[in-house]
C-alpha atoms as one frame of an Amber mdcrd trajectory, in Angstrom:
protein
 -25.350 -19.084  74.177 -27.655 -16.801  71.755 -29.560 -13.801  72.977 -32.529
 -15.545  72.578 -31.605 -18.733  75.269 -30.681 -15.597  77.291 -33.986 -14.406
  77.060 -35.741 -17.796  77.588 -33.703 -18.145  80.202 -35.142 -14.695  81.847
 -38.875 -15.690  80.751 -38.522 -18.661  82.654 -37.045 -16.834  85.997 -40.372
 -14.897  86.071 -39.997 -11.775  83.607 -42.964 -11.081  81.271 -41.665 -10.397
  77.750 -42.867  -7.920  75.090 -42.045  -6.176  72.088 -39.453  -3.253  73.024
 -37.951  -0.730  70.058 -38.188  -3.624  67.578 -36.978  -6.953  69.837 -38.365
  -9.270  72.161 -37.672  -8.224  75.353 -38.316  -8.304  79.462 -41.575  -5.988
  79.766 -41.220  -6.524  83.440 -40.203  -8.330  86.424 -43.292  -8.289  88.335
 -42.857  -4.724  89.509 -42.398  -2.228  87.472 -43.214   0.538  90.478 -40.103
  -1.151  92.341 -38.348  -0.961  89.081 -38.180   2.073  88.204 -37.393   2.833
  91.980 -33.919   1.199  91.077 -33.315   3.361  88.500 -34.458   6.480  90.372
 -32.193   5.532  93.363 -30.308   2.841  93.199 -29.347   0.240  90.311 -30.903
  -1.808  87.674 -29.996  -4.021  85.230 -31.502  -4.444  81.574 -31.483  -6.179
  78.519 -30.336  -4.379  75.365 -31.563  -7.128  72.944 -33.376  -3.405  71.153
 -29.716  -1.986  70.633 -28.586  -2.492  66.724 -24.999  -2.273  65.834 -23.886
  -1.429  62.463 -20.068  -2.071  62.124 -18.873   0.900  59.481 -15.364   0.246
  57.886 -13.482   0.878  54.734 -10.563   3.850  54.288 -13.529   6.245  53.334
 -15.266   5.306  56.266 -14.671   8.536  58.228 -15.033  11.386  55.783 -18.280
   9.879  54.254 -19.907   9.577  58.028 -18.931  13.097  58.626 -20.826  13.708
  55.787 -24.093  11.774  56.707 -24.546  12.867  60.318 -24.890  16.130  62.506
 -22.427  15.520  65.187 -18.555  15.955  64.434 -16.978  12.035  62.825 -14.126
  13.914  61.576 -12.276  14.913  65.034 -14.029  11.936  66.906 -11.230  10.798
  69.849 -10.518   6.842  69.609 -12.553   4.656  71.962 -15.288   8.453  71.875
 -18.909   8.310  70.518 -21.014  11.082  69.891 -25.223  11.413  69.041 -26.545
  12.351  65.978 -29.219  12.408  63.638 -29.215  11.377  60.064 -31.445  14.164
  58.292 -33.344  14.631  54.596 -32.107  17.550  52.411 -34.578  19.542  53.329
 -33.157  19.187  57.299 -35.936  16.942  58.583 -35.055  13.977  60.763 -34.810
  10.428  59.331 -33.042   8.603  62.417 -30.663   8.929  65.357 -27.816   6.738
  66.305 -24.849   7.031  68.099 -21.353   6.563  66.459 -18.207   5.539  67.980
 -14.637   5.656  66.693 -13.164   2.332  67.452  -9.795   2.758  65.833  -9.968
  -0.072  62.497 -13.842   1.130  61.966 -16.421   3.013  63.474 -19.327   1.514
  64.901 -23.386   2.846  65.013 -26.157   2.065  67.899 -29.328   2.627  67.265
 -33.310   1.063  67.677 -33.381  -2.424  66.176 -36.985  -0.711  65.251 -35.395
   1.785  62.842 -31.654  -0.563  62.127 -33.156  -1.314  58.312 -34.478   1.851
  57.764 -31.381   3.706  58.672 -28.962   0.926  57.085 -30.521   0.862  53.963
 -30.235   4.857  53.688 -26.587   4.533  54.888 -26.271   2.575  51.777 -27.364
   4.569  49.463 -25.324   7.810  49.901 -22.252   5.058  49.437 -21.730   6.330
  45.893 -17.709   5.888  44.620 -16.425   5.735  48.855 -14.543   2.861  50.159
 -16.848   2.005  52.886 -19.037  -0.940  54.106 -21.444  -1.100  56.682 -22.131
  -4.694  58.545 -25.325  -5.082  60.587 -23.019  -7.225  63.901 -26.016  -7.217
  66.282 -26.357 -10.832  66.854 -22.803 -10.949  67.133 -21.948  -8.139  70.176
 -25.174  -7.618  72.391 -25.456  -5.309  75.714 -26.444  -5.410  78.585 -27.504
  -1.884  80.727 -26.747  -0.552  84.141 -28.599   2.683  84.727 -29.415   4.377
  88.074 -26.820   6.708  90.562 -25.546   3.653  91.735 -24.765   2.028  88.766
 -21.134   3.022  88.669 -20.757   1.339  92.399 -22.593  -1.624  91.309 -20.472
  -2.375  88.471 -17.306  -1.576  90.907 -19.031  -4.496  93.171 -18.874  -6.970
  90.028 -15.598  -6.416  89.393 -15.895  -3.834  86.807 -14.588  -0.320  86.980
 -16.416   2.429  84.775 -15.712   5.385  87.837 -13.808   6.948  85.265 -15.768
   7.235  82.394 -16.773  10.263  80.352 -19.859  10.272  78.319 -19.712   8.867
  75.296 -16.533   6.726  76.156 -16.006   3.187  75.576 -12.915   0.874  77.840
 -12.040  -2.222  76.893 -11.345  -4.611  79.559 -10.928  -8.504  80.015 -13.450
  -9.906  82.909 -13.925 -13.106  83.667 -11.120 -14.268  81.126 -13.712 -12.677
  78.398 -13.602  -9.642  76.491 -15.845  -6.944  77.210 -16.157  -3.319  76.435
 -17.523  -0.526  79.134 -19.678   2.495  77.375 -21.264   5.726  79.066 -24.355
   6.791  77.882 -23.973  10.139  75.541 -26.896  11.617  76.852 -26.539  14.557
  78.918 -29.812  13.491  81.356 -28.438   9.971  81.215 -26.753   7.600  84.182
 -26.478   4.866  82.682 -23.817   2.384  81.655 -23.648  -0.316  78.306 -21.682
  -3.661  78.697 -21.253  -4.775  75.250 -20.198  -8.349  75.108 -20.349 -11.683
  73.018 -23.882 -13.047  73.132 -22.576 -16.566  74.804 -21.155 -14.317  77.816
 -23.976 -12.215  79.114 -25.435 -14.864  81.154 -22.815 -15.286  83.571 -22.225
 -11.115  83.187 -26.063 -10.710  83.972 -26.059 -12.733  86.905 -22.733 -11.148
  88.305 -24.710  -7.668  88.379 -27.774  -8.609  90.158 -25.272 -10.695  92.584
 -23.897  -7.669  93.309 -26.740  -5.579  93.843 -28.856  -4.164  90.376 -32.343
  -5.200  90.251 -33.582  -6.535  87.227 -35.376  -3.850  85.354 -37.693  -4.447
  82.393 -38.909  -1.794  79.145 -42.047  -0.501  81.145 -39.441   0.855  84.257
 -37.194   1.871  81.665 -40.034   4.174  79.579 -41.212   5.601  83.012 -37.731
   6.490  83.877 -36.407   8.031  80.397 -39.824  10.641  80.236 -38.946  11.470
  83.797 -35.162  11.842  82.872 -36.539  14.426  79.557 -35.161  11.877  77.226
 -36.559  11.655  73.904 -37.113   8.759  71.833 -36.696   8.298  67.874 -40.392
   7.586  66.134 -42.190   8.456  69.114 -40.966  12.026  70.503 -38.399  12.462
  67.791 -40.587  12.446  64.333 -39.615  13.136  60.550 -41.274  16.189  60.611
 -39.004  17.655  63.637 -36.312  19.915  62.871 -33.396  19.061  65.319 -33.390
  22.134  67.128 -36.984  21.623  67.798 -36.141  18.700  69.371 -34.077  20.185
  72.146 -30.803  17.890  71.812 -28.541  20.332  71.350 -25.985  17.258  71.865
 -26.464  15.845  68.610 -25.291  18.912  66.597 -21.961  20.365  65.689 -22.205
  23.749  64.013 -18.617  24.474  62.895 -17.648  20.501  61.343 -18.384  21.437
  57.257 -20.735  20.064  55.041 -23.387  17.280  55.979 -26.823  16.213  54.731
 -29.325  18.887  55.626 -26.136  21.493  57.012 -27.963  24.088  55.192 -31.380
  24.090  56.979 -29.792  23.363  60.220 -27.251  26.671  59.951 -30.138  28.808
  58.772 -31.994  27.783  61.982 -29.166  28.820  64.319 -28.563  31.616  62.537
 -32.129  33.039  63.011 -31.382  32.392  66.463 -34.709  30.351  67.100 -37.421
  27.586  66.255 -41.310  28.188  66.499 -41.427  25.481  68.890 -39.418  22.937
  71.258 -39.738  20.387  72.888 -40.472  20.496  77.076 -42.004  18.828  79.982
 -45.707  18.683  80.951 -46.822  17.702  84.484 -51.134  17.120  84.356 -53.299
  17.102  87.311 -55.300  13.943  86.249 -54.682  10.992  83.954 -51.870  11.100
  82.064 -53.119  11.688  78.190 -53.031   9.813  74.772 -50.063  10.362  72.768
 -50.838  13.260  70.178 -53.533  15.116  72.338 -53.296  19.001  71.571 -51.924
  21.491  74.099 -54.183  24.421  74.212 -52.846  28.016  75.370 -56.492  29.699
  75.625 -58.360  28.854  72.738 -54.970  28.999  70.675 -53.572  25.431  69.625
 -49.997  25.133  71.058 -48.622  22.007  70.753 -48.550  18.193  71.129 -48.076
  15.624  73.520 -45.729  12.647  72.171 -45.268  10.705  75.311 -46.762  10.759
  78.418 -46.773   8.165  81.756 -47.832   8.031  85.496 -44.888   7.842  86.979
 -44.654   6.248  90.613 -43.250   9.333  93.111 -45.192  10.454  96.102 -47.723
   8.519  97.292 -50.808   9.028  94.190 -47.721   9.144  91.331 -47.191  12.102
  89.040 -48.436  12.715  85.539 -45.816  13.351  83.556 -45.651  13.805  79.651
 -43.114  14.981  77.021 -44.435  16.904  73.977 -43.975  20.044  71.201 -44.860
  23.053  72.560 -44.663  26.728  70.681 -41.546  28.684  71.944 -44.440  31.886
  72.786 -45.419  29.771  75.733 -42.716  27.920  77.212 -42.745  29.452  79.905
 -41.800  27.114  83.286 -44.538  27.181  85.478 -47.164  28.338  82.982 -50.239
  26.437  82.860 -51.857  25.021  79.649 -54.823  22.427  79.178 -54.594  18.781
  77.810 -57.375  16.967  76.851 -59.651  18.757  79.179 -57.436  19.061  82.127
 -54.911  21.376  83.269 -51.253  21.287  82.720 -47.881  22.956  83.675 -45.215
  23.615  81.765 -41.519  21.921  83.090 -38.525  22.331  82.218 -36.406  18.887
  81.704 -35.202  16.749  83.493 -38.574  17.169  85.436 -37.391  16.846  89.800
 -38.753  13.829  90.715
């Protein structure tokens, strides 16, 4: 079975499909209020048909992606992943992925909607190293569990991720198949990955919302990851963003050697600040259009990148993600958008 008949297969169960971080994908269910209610406090299941995989292998393969990326390769535990961003010279962000040491190879995740962009510049630093990179997304898909219960829920289908750290993959049998068990890296995240042959996930899909996740499509999952503080590459995280600007201090190892764009990044830290950052933004009315300004006074302060009404309480909540100078981040602090007012939150926002 192909991702797509998997797909078809949800279309025709009721899900309305849409473009999602470069794939076609379930936009919703039919209620994407109840939704993101799963992932808030229970369970939900979603399709990771977005998720790339690029399969890196060759005896170079480790040393050259230490080289290419801001997290630590090098030291990278078997079955361990870490996030990091690939970055110009001159320390600006080109694209973020996640890499995982899987013992023979390593193995990237990242946006179908950047995969090219960020396998074709993979490819070009490959100057005299022994390394190939395969593009194997049609060939291992995902599946996603996010919510506090997710961990439970998976227990209930017969699969056991209690144990997990972030960033940690398990290989299991289930179902007389092979799958593999992966904890989000990110520190705001609670979700699980199921990665899996494409002819399986049916029958893995079907086991989950048996035992309890709700099927959960892109528009729950975008409410849920501004709410969570959780940045996302061509939308909050931009060329023109320096990483500490971008707040994911996760992604960056300071004491691993030399990497593309080391130089900018260690001058940063050793300043011991950025001009600005990126923070929460709770408004009183509509939530605005991605890139209004952020006024302090009359004094331009920033940007919003994404922003959503997000369904808690009984009217919802305004909530937006966006650049903000590091003079007035200040929790609590009120600034105008677009004409309204606005305060200043730290992430996570409390919801």
């Amino acid at each position: 079975m192909t991702v797509a008949t998997f797909q078809d297969k949800l279309s025709a169960s009721g899900a309305q499909m849409g473009s999602y971080r470069g794939a076609e994908t379930p936009a919703s269910f039919g209620d994407p209020a109840g939704e993101f209610h799963a992932l808030r406090n229970g369970a939900g299941a979603f399709d990771m048909s977005w998720q790339a995989k690029l399969l890196i292998h060759g005896k170079d393969r480790t040393r050259w992606a230490n080289g290419m990326v801001t997290n630590n390769i090098r030291d990278l535990a078997p079955d361990r992943g870490l996030y990091s961003f690939i970055l110009t010279p001159q320390g600006r962000n080109q694209g973020d992925l996640v890499v995982y040491n899987r013992g023979d190879n390593l193995l990237g995740t990242t946006d179908r909607e950047q995969a090219d962009g960020v396998l074709a510049l993979l490819r070009r630093y490959i100057i005299m190293d022994k390394v190939e990179i395969e593009d194997i997304s049609e060939k291992l898909v995902s599946i996603g569990v996010g919510g506090p219960k997710a961990v439970e829920t998976l227990s209930r289908a017969g699969i056991d991720a209690a144990a997990l750290e972030p960033g940690q993959v398990v290989d299991t049998t289930w179902r007389d198949f092979p799958i593999s068990v992966v904890r989000n890296t990110h520190p705001n995240s609670d979700s699980h990955e199921i990665w899996l042959a494409p002819e399986s996930v049916d029958t893995l899909w079907q086991a989950l919302v048996n035992a309890g996740a709700q099927p959960v499509g892109s528009g729950a999952l975008e409410l849920y990851r501004i709410a969570r503080g959780i940045p996302r590459y061509g939308v909050d995280l931009r060329e023109r963003d320096l990483p500490q600007e971008t707040g994911q201090e996760h992604a960056l190892n300071f004491s691993k050697g030399c990497y593309i764009g080391q130089e900018i990044v260690e001058r940063i830290r050793s300043r011991g600040s950025v001009h600005r950052t990126l923070i929460g933004f709770e408004l009183q009315g509509d939530p605005p259009e991605r890139g209004a300004k952020v006024l302090a006074g009359d004094k331009e302060a920033g940007e919003i990148t994404s922003a959503a009404r997000v369904p808690v309480g009984d009217a919802g909540r305004s909530l937006a993600l966006g650049y903000l100078r590091r003079e007035f981040v200040t929790p609590g602090a009120t600034v105008k958008v677009a004409g309204q007012n606005a305060t200043v939150r730290e992430l996570p926002f409390e919801i």
